[in-house]
VOBA-1610 file (N, C-alpha, C; in pm, whole numbers, padded with zeros to 5 digits, always signed):
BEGIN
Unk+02288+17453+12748Unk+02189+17493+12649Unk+02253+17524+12515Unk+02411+17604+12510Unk+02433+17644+12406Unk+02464+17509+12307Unk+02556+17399+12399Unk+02547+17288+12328Unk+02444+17197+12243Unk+02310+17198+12339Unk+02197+17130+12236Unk+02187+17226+12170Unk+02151+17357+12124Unk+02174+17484+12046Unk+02283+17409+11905Unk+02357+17394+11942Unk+02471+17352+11807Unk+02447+17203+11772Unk+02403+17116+11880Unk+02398+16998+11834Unk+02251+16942+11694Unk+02175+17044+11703Unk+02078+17104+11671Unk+02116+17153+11523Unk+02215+17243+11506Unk+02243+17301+11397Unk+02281+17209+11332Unk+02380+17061+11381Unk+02484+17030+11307Unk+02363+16918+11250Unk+02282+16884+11342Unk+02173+16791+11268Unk+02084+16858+11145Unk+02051+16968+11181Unk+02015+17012+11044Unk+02085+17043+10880Unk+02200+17093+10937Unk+02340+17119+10856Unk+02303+17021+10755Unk+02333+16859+10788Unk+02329+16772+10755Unk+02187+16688+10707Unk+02081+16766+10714Unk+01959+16762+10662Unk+01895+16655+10764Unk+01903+16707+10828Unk+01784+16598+10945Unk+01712+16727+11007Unk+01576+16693+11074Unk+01548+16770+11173Unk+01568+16746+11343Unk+01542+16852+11379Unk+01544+16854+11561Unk+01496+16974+11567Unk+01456+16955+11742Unk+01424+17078+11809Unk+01531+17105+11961Unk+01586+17148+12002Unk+01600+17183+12134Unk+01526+17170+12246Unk+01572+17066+12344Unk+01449+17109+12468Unk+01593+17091+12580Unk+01554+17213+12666Unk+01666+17167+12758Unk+01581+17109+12922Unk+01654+17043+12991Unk+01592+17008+13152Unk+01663+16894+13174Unk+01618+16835+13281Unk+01640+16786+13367Unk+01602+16584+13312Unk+01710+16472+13273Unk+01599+16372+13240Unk+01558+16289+13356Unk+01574+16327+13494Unk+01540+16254+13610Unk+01444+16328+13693Unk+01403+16495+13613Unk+01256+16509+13701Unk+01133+16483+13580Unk+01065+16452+13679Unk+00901+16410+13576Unk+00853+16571+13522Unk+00853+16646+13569Unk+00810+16759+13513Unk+00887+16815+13357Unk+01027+16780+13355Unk+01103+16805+13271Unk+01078+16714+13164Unk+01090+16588+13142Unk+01084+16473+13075Unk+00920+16446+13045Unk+00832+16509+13088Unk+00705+16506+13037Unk+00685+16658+12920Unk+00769+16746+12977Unk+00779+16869+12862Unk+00847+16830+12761Unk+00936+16712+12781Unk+01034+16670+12690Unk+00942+16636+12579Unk+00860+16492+12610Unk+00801+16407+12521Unk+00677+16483+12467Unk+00623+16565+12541Unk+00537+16651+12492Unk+00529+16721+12379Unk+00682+16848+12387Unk+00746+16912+12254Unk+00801+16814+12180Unk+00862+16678+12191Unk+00898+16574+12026Unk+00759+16549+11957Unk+00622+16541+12080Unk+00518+16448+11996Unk+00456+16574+11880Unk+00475+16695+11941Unk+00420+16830+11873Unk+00522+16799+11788Unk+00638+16807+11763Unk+00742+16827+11661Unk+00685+16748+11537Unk+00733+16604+11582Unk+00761+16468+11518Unk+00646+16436+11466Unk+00531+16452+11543Unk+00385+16344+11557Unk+00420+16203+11629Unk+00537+16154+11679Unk+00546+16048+11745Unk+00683+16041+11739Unk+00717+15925+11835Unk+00837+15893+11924Unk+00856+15704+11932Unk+00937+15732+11835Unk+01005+15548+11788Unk+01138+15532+11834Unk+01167+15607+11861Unk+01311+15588+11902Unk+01363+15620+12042Unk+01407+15576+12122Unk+01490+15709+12259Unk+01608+15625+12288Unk+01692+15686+12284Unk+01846+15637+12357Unk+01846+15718+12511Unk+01872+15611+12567Unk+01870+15705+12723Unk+02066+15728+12773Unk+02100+15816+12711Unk+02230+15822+12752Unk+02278+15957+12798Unk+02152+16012+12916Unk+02219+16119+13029Unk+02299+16042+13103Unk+02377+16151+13225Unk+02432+16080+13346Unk+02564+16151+13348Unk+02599+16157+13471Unk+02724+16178+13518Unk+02784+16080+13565Unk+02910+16090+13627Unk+02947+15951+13678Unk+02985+15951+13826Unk+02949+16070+13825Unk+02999+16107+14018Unk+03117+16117+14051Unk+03152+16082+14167Unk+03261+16131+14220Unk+03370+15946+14203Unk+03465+16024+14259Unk+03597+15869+14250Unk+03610+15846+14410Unk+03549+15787+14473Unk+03587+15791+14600Unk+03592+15674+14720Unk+03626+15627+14780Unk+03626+15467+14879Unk+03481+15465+14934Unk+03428+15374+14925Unk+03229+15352+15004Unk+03238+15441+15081Unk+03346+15472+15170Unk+03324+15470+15351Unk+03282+15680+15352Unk+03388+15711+15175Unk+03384+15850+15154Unk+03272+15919+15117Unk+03207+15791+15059Unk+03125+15825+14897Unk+02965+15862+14986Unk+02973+15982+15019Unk+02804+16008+15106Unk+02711+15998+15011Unk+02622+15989+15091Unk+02469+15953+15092Unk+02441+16094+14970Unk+02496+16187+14927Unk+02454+16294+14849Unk+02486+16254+14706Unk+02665+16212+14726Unk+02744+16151+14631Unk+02631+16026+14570Unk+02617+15927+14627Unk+02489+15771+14581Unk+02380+15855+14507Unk+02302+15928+14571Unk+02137+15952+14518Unk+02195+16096+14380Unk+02248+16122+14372Unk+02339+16242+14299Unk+02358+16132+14172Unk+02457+16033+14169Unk+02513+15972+14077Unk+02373+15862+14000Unk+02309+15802+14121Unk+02206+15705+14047Unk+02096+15782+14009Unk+02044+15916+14040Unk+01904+15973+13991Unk+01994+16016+13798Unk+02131+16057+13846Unk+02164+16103+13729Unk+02187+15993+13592Unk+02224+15845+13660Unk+02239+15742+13527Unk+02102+15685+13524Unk+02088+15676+13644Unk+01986+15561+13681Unk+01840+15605+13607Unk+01771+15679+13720Unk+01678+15735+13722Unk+01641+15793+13600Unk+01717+15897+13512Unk+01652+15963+13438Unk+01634+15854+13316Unk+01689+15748+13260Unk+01670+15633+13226Unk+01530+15554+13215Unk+01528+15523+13352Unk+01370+15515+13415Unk+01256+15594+13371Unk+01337+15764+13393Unk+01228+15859+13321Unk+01166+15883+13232Unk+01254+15875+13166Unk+01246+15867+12999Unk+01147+15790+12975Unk+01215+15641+12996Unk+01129+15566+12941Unk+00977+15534+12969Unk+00958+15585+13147Unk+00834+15580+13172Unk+00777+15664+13066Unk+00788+15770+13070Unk+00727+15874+12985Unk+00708+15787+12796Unk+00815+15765+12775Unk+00818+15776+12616Unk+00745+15642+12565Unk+00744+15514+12645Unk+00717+15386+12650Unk+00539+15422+12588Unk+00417+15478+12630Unk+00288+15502+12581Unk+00273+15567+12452Unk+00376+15604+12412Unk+00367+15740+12291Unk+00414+15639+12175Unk+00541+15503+12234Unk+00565+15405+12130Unk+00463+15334+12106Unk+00403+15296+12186Unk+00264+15175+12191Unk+00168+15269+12134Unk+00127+15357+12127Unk+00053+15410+12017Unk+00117+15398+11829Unk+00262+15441+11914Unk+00316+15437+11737Unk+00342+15312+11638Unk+00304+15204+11753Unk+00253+15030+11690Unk+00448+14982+11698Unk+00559+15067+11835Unk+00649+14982+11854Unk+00765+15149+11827Unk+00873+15026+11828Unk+00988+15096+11861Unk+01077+15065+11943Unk+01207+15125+11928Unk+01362+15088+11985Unk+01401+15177+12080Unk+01443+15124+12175Unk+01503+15166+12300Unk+01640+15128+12350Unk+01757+15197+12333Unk+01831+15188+12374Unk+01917+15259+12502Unk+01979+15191+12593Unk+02027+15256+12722Unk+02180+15198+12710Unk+02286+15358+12692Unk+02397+15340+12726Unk+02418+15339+12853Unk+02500+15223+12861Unk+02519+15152+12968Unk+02670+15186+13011Unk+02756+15098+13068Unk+02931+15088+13094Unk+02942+14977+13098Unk+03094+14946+13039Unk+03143+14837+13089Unk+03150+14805+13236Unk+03194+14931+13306Unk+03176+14957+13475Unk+03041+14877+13542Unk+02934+14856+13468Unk+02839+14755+13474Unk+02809+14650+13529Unk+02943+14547+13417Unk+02921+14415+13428Unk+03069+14400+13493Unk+03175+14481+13531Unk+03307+14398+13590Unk+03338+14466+13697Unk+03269+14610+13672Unk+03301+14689+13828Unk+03463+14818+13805Unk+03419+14890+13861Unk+03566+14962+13831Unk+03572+15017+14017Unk+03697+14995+14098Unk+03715+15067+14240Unk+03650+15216+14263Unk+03615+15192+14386Unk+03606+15409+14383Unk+03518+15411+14295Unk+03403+15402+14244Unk+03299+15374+14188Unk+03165+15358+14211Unk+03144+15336+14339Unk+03028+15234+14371Unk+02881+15284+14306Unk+02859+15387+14309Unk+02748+15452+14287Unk+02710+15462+14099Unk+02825+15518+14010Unk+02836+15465+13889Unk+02822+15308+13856Unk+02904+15248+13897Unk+02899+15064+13880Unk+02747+15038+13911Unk+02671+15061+14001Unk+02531+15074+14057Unk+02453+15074+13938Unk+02432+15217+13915Unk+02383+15271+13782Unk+02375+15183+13659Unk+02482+15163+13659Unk+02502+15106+13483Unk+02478+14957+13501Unk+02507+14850+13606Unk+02433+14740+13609Unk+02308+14726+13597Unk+02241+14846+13659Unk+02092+14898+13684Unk+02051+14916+13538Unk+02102+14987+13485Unk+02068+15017+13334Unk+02002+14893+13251Unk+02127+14774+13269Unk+02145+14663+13195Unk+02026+14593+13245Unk+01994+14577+13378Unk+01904+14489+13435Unk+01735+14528+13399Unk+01739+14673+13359Unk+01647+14734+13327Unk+01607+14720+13138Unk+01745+14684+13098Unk+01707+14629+12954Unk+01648+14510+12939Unk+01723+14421+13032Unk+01646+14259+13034Unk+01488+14268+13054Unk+01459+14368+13177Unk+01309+14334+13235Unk+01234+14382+13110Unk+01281+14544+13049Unk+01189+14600+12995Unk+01180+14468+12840Unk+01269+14457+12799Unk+01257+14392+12664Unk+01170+14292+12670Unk+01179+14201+12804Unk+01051+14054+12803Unk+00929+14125+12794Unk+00887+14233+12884Unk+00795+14314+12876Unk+00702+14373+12772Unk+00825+14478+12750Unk+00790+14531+12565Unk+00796+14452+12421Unk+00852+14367+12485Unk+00847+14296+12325Unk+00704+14260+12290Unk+00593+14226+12332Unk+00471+14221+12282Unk+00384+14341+12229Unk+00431+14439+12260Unk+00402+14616+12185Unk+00499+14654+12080Unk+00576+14513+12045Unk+00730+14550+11893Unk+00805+14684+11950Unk+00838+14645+12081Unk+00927+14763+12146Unk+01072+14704+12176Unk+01171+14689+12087Unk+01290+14674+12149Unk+01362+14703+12241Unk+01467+14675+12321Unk+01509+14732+12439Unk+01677+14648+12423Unk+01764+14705+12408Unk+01899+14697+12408Unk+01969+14777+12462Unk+02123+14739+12559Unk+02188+14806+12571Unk+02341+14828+12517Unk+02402+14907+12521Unk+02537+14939+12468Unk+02610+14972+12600Unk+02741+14875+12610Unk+02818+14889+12730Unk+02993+14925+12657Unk+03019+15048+12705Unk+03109+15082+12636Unk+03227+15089+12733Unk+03348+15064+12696Unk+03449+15072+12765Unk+03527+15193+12737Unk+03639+15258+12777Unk+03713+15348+12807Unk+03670+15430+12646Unk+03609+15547+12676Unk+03548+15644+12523Unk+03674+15768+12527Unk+03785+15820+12471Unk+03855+15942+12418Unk+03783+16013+12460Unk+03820+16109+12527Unk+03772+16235+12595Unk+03784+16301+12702Unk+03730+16359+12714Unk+03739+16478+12853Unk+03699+16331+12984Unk+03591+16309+12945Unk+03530+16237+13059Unk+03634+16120+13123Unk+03659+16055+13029Unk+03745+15903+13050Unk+03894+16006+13138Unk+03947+16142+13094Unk+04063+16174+13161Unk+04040+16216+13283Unk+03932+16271+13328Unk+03865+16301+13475Unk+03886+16209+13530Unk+03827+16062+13453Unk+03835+15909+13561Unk+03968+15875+13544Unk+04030+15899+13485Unk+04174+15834+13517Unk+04247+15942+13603Unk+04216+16048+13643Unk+04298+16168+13641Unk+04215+16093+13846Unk+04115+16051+13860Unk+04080+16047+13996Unk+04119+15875+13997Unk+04081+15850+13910Unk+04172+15679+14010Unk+04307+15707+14021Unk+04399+15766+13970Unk+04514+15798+13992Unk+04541+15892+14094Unk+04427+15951+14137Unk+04449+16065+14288Unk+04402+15972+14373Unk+04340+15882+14396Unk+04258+15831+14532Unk+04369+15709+14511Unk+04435+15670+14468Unk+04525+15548+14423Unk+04667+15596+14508Unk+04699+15697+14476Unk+04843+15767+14488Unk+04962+15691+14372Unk+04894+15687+14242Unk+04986+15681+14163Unk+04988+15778+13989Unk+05098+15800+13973Unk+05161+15888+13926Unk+04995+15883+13745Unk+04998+15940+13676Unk+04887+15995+13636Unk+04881+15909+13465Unk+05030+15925+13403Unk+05085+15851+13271Unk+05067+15670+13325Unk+05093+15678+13436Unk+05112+15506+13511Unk+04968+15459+13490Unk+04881+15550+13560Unk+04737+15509+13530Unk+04663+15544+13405Unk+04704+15609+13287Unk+04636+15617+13155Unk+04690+15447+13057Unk+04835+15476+13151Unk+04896+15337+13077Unk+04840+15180+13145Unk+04761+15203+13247Unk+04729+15095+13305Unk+04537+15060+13211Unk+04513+15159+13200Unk+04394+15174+13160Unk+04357+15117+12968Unk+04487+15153+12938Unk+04509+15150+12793Unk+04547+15006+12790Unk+04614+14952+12854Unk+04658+14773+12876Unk+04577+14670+12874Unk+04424+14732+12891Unk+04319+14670+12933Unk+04249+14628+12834Unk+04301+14701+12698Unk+04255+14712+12574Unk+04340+14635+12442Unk+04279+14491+12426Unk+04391+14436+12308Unk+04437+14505+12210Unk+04322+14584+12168Unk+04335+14681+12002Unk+04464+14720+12008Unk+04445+14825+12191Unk+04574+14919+12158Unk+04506+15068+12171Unk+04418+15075+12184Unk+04371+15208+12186Unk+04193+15198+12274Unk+04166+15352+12283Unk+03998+15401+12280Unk+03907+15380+12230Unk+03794+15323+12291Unk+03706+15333+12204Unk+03674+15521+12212Unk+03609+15518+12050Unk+03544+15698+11995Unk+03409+15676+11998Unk+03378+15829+12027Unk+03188+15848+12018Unk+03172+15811+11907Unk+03192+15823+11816Unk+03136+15754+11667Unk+03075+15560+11684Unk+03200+15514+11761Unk+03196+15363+11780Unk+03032+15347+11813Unk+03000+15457+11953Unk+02905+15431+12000Unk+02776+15441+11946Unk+02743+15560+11907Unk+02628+15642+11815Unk+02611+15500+11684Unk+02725+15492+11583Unk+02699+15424+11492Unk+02630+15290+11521Unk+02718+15240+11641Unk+02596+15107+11730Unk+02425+15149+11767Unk+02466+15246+11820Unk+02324+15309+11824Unk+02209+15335+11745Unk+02240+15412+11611Unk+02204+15396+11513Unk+02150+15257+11441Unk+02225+15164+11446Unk+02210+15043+11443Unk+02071+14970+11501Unk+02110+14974+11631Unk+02040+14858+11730Unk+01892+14993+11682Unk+01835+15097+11667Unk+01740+15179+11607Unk+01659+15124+11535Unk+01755+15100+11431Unk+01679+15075+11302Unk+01634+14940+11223Unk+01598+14907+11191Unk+01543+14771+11112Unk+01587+14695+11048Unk+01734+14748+11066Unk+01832+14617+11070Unk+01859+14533+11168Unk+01769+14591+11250Unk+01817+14505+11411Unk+01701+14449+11443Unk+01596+14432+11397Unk+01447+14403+11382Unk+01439+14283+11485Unk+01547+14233+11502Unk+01491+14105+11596Unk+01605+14068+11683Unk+01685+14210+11704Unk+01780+14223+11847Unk+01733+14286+11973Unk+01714+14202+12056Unk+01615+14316+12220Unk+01651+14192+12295Unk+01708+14276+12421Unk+01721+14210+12560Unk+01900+14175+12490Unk+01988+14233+12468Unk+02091+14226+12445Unk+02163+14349+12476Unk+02314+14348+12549Unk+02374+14416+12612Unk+02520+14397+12530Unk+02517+14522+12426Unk+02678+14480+12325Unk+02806+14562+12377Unk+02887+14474+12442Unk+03001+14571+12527Unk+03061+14643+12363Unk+03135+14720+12374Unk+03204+14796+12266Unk+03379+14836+12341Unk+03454+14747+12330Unk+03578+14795+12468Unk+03701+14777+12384Unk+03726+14771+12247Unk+03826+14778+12165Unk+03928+14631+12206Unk+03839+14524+12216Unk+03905+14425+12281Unk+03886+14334+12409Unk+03829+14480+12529Unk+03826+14360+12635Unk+03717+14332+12701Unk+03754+14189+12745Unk+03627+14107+12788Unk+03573+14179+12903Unk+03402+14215+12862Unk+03300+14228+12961Unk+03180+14158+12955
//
């Protein structure tokens, strides 16, 4: 909470508005309070990026229980789904609008010890294709962003567990991970958002049903 709290400030700081809503984006009760308090805010809803989710656990199929699967896909998957069920009527009133779902590279090539994430984020993508043939006759875009290895806390968790379920040493696997990448480096949250921003706005007026990997180089 304290985070949307600041994320909040820094948007205003910078002269935009927002409101805070905190919950859940994979229960309907939450995500209907959601769209409820933007339509009171805003008067309407043109935009949604669906980029909740965790990524679950790092673990072999045989490990990865039945708690671990429905845990990881309600969290990428589902609330995705949610969202958009919900927000999809509030655009078609507003005569259209952009939808974007961060996706993974984990998606389209697969990463080990994964299964339930890789799930998710193909799911994501497959869910951009359907919705965009769909929505495009309500001027509703639908794109996704598939990002490869992002600087941060998160990306060192996943290397910090393929390198425990692997049994290899921890620098071996940041350096295996980084190899993967022609640039030479990470992709940054900025990379992503600024795509985001993008595929939004009306410069992109006639991009939908497109999935733009962002991987500082490598092929997905």
């Amino acid at each position: 909470a304290e985070l949307v709290k600041e994320t909040v400030r820094l948007i205003e700081k910078a002269g935009g508005s927002a409101i805070a809503v905190v919950g859940d984006a994979a229960l309907e009760a939450d995500v209907k309070n959601l769209v409820a308090a933007s339509v009171k805010a805003f008067g309407k809803i043109d935009t949604l990026i669906n980029n909740a989710g965790d990524g679950g656990p790092t673990k072999p199929v045989q490990d990865y229980s039945v708690e671990d699967w429905f845990y990881t896909v309600n969290s990428c998957l589902t609330s995705s789904y949610m969202c958009t069920h919900f927000v999809v009527p509030e655009m078609i009133k507003a005569g259209g609008g952009a939808i974007v779902n961060i996706s993974s590279v984990a998606g389209r090539r697969g990463l080990a010890f994964r299964i339930g994430y890789c799930s998710s984020k193909a799911g994501q993508i497959g869910m951009t294709y359907g919705l965009a043939a769909e929505l495009g006759p309500h001027n509703i875009r639908v794109n996704a962003i598939a990002p490869g290895a992002v600087e941060g806390d998160r990306i060192d968790r996943v290397i910090a567990g393929q390198a425990g379920v692997r049994g290899v040493p921890l620098e071996q696997m940041r350096k295996q991970f980084l190899s993967r990448q022609p640039l030479g480096r990470m992709v940054v949250a900025d990379d992503i958002s600024s795509l985001a921003v993008f595929l939004s706005s009306d410069w992109s007026r006639n991009i939908s049903g497109q999935c733009i990997a962002v991987t500082a180089g490598e092929v997905a």
